[in-house]
Every structure is written in structure tokens, then in C-alpha cells.
LUMNUKOL-472513 format. One line per 2 residues: number of its first residue (from 1); for each residue x, y, z of N, C-alpha, C. Coordinates in steps of 0.05 Angstrom, whole numbers, plus 32768, in hexadecimal, padded with zeros to 4 digits. Layout:
! residues N
NUM) X:Y:Z:X:Y:Z:X:Y:Z ~ ...
This chain:
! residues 274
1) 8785:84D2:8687:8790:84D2:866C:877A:84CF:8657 ~ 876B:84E2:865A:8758:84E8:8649:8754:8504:863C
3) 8744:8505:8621:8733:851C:8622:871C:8528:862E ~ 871C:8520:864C:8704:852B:8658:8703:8540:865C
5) 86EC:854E:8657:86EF:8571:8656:86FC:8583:8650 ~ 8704:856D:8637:8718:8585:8623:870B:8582:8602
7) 86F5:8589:85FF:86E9:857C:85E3:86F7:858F:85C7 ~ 8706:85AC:85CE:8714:85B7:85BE:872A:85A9:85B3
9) 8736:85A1:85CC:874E:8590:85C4:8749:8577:85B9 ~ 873A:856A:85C4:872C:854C:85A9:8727:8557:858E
11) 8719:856B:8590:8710:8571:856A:8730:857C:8562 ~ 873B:8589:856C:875D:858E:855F:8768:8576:855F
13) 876A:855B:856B:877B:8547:8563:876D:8532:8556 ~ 8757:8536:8555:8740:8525:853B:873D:8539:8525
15) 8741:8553:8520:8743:8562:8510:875E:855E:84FC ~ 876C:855B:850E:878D:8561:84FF:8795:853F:84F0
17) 8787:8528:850C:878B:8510:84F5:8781:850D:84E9 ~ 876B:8514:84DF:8751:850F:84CD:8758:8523:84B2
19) 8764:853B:84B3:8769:8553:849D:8781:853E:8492 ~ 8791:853B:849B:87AB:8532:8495:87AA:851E:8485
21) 8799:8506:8492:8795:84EA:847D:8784:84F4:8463 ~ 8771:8503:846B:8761:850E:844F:8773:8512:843A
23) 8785:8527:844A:8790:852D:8432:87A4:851E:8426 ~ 87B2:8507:8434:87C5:84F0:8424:87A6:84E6:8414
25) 8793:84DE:8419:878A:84C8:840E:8780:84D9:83EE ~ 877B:84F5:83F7:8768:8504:83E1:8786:850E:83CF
27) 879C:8507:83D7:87AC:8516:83C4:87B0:852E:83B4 ~ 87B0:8540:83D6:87B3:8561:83D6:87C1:856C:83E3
29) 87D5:8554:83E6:87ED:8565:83F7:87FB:857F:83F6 ~ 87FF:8585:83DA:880E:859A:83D3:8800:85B1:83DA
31) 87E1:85B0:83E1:87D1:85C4:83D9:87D3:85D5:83FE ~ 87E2:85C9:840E:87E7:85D1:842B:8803:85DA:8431
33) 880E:85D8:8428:8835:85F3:8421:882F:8600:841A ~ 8843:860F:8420:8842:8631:8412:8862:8633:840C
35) 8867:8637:83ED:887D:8642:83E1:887B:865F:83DD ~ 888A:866F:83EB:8887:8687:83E9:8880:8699:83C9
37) 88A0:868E:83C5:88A0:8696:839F:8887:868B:8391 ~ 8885:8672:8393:8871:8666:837F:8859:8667:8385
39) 8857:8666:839D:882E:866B:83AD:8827:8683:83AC ~ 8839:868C:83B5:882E:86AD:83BA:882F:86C4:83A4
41) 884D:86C5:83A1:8854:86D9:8389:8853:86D4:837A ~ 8852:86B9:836C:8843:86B7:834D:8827:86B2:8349
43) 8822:86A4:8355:8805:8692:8350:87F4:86A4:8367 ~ 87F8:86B0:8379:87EE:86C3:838B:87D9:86AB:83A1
45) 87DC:869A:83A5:87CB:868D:83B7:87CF:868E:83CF ~ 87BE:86A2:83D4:87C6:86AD:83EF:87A2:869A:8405
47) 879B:868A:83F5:878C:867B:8408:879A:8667:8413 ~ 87B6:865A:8407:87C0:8653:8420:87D1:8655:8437
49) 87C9:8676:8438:87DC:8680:8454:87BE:8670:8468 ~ 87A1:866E:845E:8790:8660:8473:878F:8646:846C
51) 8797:8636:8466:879A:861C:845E:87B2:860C:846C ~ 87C6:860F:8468:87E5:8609:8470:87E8:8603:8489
53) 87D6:8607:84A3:87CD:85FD:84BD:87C2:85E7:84BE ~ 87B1:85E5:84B2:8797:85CD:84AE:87A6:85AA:84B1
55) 87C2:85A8:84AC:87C0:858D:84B0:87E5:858A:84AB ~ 87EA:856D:84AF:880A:8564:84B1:8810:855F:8497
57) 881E:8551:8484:8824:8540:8476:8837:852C:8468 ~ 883C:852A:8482:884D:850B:848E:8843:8500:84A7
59) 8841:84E6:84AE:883C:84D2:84BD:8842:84DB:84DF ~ 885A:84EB:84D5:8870:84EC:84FA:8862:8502:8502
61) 8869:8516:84EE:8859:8535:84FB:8842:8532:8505 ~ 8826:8523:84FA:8812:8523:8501:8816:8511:851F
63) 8828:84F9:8519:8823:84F5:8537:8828:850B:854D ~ 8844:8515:854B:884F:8523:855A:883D:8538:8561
65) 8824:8548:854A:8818:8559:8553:8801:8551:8562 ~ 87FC:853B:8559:87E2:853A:8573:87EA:8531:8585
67) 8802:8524:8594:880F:8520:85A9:880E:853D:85B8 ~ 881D:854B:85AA:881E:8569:85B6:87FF:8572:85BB
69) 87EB:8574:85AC:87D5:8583:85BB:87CA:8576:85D0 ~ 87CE:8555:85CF:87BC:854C:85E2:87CE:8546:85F6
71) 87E8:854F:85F7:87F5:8556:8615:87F2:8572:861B ~ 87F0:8582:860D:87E3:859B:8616:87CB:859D:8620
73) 87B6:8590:8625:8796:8592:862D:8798:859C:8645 ~ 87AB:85A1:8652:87A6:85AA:866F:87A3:85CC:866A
75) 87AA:85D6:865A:87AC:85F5:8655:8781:85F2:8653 ~ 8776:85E8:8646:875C:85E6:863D:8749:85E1:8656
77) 8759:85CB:8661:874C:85C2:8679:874C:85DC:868F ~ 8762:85F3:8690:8766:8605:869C:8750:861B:8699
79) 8750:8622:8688:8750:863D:866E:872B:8634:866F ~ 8722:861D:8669:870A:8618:8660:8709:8617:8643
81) 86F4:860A:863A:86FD:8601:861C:86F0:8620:860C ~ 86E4:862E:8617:86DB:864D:8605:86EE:865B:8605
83) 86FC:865B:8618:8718:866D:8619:8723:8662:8604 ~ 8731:8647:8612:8742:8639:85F7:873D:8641:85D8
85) 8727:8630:85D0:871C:8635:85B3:8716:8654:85AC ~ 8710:8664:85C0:8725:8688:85AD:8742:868A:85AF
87) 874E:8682:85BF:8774:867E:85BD:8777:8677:85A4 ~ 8773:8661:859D:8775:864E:8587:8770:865F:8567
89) 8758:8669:8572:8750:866F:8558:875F:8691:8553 ~ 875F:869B:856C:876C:86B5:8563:878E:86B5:8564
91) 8794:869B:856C:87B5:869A:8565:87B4:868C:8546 ~ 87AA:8677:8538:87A2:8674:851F:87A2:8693:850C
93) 8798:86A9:8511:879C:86BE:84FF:87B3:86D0:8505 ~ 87BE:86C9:851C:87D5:86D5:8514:87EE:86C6:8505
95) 87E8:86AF:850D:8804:869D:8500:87FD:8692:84E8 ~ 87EB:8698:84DD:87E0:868B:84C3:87F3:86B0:84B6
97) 87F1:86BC:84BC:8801:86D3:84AE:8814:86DE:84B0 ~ 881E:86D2:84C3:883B:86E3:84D4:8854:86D2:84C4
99) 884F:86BB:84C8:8869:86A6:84C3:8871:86AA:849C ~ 8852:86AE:848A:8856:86B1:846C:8866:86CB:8466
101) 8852:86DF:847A:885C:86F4:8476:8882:86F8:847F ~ 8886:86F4:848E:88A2:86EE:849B:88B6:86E7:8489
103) 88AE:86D3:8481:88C0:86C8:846A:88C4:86D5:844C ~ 889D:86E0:844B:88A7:86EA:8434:88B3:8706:8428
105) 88B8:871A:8447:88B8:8734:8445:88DB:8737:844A ~ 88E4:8722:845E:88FF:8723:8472:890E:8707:8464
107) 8906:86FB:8470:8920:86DE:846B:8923:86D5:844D ~ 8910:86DD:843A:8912:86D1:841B:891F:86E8:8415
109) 8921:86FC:8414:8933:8712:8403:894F:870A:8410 ~ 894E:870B:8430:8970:870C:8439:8979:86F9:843A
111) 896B:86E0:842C:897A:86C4:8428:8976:86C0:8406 ~ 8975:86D3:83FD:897D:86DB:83DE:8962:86B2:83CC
113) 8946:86BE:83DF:8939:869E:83CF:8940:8684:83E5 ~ 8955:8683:83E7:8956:866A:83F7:893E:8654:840F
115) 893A:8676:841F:891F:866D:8430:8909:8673:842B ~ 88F5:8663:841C:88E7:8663:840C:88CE:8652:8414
117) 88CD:863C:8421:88BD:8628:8423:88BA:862F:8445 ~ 8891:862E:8447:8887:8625:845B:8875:8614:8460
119) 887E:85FF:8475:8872:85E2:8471:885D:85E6:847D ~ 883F:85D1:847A:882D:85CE:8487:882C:85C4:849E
121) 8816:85C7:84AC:8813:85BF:84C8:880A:85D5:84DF ~ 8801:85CF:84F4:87F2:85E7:8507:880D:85E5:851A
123) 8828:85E1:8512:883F:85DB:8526:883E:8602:8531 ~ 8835:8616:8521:882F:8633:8530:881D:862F:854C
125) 880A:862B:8542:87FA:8624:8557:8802:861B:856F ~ 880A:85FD:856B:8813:85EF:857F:8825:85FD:858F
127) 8838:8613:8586:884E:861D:858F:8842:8631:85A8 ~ 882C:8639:8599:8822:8653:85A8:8813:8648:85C3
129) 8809:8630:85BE:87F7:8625:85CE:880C:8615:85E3 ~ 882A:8611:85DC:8840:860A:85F0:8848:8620:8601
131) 8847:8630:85F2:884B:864F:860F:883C:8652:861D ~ 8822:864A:861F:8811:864C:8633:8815:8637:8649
133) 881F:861B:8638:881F:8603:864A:883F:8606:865E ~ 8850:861A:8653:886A:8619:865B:8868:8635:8671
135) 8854:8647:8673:8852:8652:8685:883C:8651:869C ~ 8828:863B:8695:8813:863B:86A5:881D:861D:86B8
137) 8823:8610:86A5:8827:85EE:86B5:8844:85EF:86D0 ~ 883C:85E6:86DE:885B:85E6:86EC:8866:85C4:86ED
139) 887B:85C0:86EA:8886:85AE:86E1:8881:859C:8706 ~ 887A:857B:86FF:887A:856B:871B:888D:8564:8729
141) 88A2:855A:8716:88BC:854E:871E:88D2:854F:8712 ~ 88E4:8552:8712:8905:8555:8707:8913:853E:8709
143) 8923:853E:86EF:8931:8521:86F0:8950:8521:86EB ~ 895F:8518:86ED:8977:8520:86DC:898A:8506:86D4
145) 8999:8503:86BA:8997:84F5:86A5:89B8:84FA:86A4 ~ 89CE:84EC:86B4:89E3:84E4:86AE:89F9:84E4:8699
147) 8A09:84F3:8690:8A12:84EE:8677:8A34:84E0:867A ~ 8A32:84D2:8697:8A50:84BE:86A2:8A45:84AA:86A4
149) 8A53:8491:869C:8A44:8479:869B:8A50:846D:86B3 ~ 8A64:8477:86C4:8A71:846B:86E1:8A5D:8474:86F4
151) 8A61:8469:8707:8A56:8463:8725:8A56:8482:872E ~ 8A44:8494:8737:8A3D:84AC:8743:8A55:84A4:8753
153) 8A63:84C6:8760:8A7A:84C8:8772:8A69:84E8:878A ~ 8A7E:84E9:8791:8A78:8501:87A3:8A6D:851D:879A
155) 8A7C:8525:877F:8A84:8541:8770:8A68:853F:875A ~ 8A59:8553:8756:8A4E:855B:8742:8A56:8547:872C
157) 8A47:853C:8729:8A44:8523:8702:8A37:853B:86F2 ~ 8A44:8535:86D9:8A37:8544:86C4:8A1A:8539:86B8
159) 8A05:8540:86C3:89E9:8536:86BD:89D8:8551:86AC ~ 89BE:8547:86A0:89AF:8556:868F:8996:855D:86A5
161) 8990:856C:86A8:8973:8570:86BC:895A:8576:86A7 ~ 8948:8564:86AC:8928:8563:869D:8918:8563:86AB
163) 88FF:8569:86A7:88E1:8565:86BD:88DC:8559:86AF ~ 88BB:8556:86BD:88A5:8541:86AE:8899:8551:868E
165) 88A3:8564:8692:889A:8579:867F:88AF:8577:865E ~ 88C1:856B:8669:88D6:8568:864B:88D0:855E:8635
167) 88B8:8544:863C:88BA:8530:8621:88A7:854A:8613 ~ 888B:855D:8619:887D:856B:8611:888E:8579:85FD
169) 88AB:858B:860D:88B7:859E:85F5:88C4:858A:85E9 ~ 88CA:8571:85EE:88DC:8563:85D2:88BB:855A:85BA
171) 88AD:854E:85C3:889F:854C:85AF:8896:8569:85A2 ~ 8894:8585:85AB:8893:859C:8598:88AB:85A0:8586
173) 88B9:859A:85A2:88DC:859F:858B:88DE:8588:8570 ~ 88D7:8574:8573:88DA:856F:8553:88C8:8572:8547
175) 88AE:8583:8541:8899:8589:8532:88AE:85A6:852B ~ 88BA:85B3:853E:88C7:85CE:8537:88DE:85C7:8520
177) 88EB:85B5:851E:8908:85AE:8516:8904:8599:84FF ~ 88E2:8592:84FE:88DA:857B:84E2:88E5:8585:84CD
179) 88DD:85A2:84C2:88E0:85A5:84A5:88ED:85C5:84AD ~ 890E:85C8:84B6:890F:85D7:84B5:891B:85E9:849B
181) 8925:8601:84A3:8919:8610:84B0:88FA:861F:84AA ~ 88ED:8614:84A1:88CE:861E:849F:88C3:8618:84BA
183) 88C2:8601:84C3:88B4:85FA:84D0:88B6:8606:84F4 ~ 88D3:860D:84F6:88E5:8619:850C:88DD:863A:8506
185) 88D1:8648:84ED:88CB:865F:84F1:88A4:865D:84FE ~ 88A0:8650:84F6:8881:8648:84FE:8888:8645:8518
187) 8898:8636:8524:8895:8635:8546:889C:864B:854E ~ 88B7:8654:854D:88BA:8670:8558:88A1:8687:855A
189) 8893:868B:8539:8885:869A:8540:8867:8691:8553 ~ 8858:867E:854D:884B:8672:8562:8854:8675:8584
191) 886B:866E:858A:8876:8676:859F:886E:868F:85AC ~ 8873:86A2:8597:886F:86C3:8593:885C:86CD:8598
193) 8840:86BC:858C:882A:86C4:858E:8821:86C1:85A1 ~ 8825:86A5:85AF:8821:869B:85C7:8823:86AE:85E1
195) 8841:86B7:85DE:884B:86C7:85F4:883A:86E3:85F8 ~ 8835:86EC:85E1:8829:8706:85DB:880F:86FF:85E5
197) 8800:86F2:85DC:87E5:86EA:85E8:87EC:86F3:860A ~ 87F5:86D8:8618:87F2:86D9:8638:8806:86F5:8643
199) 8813:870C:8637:8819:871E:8641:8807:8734:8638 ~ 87F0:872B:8626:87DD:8740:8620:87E8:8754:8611
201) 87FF:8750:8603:880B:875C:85EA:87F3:875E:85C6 ~ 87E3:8752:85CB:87D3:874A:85B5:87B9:8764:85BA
203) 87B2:8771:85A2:879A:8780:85A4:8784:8772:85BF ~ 8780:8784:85CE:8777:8781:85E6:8752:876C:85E3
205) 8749:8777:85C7:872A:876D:85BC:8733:8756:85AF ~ 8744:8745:85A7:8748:872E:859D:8753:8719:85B8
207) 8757:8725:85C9:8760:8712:85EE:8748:870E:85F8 ~ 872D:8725:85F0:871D:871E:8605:870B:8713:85F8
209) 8711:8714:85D9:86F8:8708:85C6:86F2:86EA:85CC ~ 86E2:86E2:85CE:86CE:86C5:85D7:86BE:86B8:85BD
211) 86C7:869C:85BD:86B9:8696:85AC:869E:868A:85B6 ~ 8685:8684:85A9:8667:8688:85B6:8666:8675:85C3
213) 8656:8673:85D3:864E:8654:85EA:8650:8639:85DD ~ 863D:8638:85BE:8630:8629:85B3:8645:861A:85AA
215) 8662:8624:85A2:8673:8621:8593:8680:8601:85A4 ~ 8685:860C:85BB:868F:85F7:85CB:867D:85DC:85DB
217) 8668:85E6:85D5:864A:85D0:85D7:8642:85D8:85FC ~ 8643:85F6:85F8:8639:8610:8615:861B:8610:860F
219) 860D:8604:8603:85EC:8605:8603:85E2:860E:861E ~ 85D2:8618:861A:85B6:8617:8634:85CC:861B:8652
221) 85DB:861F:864F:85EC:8623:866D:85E7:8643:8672 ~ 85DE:8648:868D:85DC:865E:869D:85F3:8671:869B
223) 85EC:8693:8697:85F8:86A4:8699:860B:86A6:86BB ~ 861A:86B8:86B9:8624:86BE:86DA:8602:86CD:86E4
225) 85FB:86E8:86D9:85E8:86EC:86D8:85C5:86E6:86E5 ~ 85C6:86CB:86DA:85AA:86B3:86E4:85BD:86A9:86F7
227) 85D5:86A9:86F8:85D8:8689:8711:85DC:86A7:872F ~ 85E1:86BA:8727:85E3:86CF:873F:85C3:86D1:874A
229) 85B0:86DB:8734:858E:86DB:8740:8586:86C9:8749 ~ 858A:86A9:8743:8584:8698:874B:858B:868E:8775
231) 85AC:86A0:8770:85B3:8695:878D:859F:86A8:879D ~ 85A2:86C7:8792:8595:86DB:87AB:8574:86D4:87A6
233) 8570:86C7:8794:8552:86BA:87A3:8550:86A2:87B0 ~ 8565:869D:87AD:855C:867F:87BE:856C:868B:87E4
235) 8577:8699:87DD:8582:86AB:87F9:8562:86B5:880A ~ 855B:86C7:87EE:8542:86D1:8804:852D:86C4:8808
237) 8529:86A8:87EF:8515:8698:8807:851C:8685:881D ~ 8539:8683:881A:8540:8670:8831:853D:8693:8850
239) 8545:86A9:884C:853B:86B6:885D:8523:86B9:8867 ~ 8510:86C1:884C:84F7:86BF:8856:84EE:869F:8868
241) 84F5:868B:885D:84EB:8673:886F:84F6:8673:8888 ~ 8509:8677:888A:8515:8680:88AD:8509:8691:88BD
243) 8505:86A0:88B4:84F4:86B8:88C2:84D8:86AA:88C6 ~ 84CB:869E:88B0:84B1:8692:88B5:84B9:867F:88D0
245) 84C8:8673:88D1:84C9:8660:88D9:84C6:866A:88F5 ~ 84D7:8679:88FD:84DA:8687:8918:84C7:8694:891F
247) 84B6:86A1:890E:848E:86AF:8914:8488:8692:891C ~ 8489:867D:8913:8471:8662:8919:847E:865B:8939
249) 849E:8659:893A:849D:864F:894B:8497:8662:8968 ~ 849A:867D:896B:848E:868D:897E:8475:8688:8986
251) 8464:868B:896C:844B:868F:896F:843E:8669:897C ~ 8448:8654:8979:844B:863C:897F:8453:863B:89A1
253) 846B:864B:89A8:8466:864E:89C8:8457:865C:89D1 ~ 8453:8677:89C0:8433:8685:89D0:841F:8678:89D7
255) 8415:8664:89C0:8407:8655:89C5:83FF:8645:89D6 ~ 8419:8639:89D5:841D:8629:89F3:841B:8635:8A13
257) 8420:8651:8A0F:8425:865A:8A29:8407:865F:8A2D ~ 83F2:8669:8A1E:83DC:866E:8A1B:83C8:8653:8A22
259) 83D3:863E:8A1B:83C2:8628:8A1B:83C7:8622:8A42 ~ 83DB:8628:8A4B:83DC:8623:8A63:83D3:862D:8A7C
261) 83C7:862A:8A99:83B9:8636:8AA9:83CF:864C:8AB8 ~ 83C9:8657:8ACA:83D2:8662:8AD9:83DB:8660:8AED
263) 83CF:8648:8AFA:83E5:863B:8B0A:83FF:8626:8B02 ~ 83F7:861A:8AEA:8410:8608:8ADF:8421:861C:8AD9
265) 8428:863C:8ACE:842F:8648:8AC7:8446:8656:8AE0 ~ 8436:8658:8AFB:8444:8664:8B15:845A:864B:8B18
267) 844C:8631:8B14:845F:861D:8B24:8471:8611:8B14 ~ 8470:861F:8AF5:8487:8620:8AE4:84A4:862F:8AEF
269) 848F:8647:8AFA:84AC:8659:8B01:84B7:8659:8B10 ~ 84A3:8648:8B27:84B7:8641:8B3F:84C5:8629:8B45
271) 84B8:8619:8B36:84CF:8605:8B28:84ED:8616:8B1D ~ 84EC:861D:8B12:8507:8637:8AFF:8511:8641:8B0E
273) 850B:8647:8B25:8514:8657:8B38:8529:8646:8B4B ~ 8522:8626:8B4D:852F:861C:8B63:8541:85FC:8B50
């Protein structure tokens, strides 16, 4: 129950509590929503379709969201943290555009204004980064949760069935359901992105794009490349030393056979003989 060898996922849940308090304490809350009408179409601030990720701004959400990433670390722990940190960052540009855009092209005209507001928070993210954990993880154990308060009988009881995997989607499910419906279009589409990613639905050069070694603290670590030359030389001098080895030891009984007379040599063999 650690962050061990997941240092992506530590800087995302020291990232998200650290953005979040900044901004209660610096009093810039407002400056992380997006009002469709008033952000976009009047005032045109379209810097915070990249902003509006960056952090919570309430107390619960933020818990709830770093609960959620740092029960997700197993996808990182899987994946490796270079993989991860391009997921991350190339599901970040799609949902930083998809969810404003969504609202502001489809659901604000056919809800005549009404749906209008999208709340802050990386709850896209998280969503996207739950489809990976909901198709890669397999659940340990199953439980099931009674809804008769009498004594079990023979016949089927009406019970709820959960794994160990439930509390994970209930703590997403209320980051989805905080501020809806904004916040429930951000998961869906996250969800979206997510799915698209691992079925390779996503431009084929944004799946295989990699972010650089350095990024994830990959310094000075060996190519596949060096660690392949390295084995087939250490192959051929462990060959060549075997082979030496086997010239010394021949030439070591020649020796011997040479150092010996000719009669010790007859009464070797007829020793062998009997």
C-alpha cells in the first residue's frame, strides 16, 4: 500500500492536492469552470478548455480524486510509468476538448441554455484511466450483500453481488454524479476516450507516441539495443573460454602421457584390460 514504482501516479495525487489548495488559498477558483455562454462565447477564453483539469474545488472531490488515482496505480505498475505518462497526457488532449466542445455544439442549443456549466477537475481523466483498470484488473473475490433482514432459507434471497473492485467504481461514481450534469458528461466522455485508446480506435501515432526517458527519471538506463550486444559478447567470451579451457585441458593429458615411460604406460593397459 504504497507508491512504489509508480512515481507518475504520486506526482498526479501531489499534483491535484497541491493545485487545488493553491487555488482555495490564492483565490482563483472561478478561473478553473467553464461557462459555456460566458467563457467561451462572450469573453472567448478558450485557455480554459486547458486549465479546467488542473485541480478540484471542494474538499470531497479532491479527496475522492486522489483516492481514485492511487487505487488505480496498478494500471502504471502494469503499463510502466512511460507508457502511463503518454496515456495520461494524450487522453488530457482529447478530453480537455471533447466534453466543451460537446456541450457547446449539441446539449446547449437542444436544452434551449440550460446545460451550460462545466465543472473543474481531471474527473475525464480519471474516467479514462478507469477503463483501463476495469478491463485489465480482474476482480479477487465476490461478495454478496443481503437486502432480507431474516435468517437465509433454502430458495434464492434477494442479495446485491460486488467484488473487491466495487468500492473503486463507487468512489468514481461520485466524482461522476458531484456536479451533475457537467461532471457525468466529463466521465462518460473520459470513459470514451479510454475505451478508444485500448481498442486502438485513436490515431494510430498518438498510441505509440512515448513520452522521453528523462521525463519519468529513465536517465542513463540501457537501450534493448546495448543490453542485446552486451549478452552476445558475453556469450562469445564465455564460448571462447570453454573452448580455451578444453585446448589446456588436452594438451595437460598429452603432457602427462608424454611425461610417462613406456613401460608404466603398457602396464596401464593391462591393468584396463582386466
Amino acid at each position: 500500500m504504497s507508491f512504489t514504482n509508480t512515481p507518475v501516479t504520486r506526482t498526479l495525487v501531489v499534483g491535484l492536492i497541491g493545485a487545488s489548495i493553491a487555488a482555495s488559498l490564492l483565490d482563483i477558483k472561478h478561473y478553473f469552470y467553464i461557462s459555456i455562454g460566458t467563457h467561451i462565447l462572450r469573453y472567448h477564453q478558450l485557455w480554459r478548455v486547458l486549465a479546467y483539469q488542473l485541480c478540484y474545488l471542494n474538499s470531497s472531490e479532491v479527496l475522492f480524486g486522489a483516492m481514485a488515482l492511487y487505487n488505480m496505480r496498478a494500471i502504471e505498475q502494469r503499463w510502466g510509468s512511460r507508457k502511463y505518462a503518454s496515456f495520461i497526457l494524450v487522453t488530457a488532449l482529447f478530453t480537455s476538448i471533447a466534453p466543451p466542445l460537446i456541450l457547446m455544439v449539441f446539449l446547449r442549443p437542444l436544452s434551449f441554455g440550460v446545460l451550460d456549466f462545466l465543472p473543474a477537475g481531471p474527473t475525464p481523466i480519471i474516467f479514462a484511466i478507469l477503463a483501463q483498470y476495469h478491463a485489465m484488473i480482474p476482480h479477487m473475490y465476490k461478495y454478496k450483500v443481503a437486502l432480507a433482514t431474516g435468517p437465509p432459507t433454502g430458495q434464492d434471497t434477494a442479495a446485491l453481488t460486488f467484488s473487491d473492485k466495487s468500492t473503486k467504481y463507487i468512489v468514481a461514481g461520485q466524482l461522476a454524479m458531484s456536479q451533475f450534469p457537467g461532471s457525468l458528461l466529463g466521465a462518460v466522455v473520459g470513459w470514451l476516450v479510454g475505451y478508444a485508446w485500448r481498442n486502438e480506435a485513436l490515431p494510430g501515432a498518438l498510441t505509440r507516441w512515448r513520452v522521453p526517458g528523462w521525463v519519468v527519471g529513465m536517465r542513463g538506463q540501457k537501450t534493448n539495443a546495448e543490453f542485446e550486444n552486451m549478452r552476445r559478447r558475453l556469450e562469445n567470451e564465455g564460448a571462447s573460454t570453454g573452448t580455451a579451457s578444453g585446448i589446456q585441458q588436452q594438451a595437460g593429458q598429452a603432457e602427462g602421457n608424454r611425461r610417462r615411460t613406456m613401460g608404466q604406460q603398457l602396464i596401464d593397459e593391462v591393468r584396463g584390460a582386466f
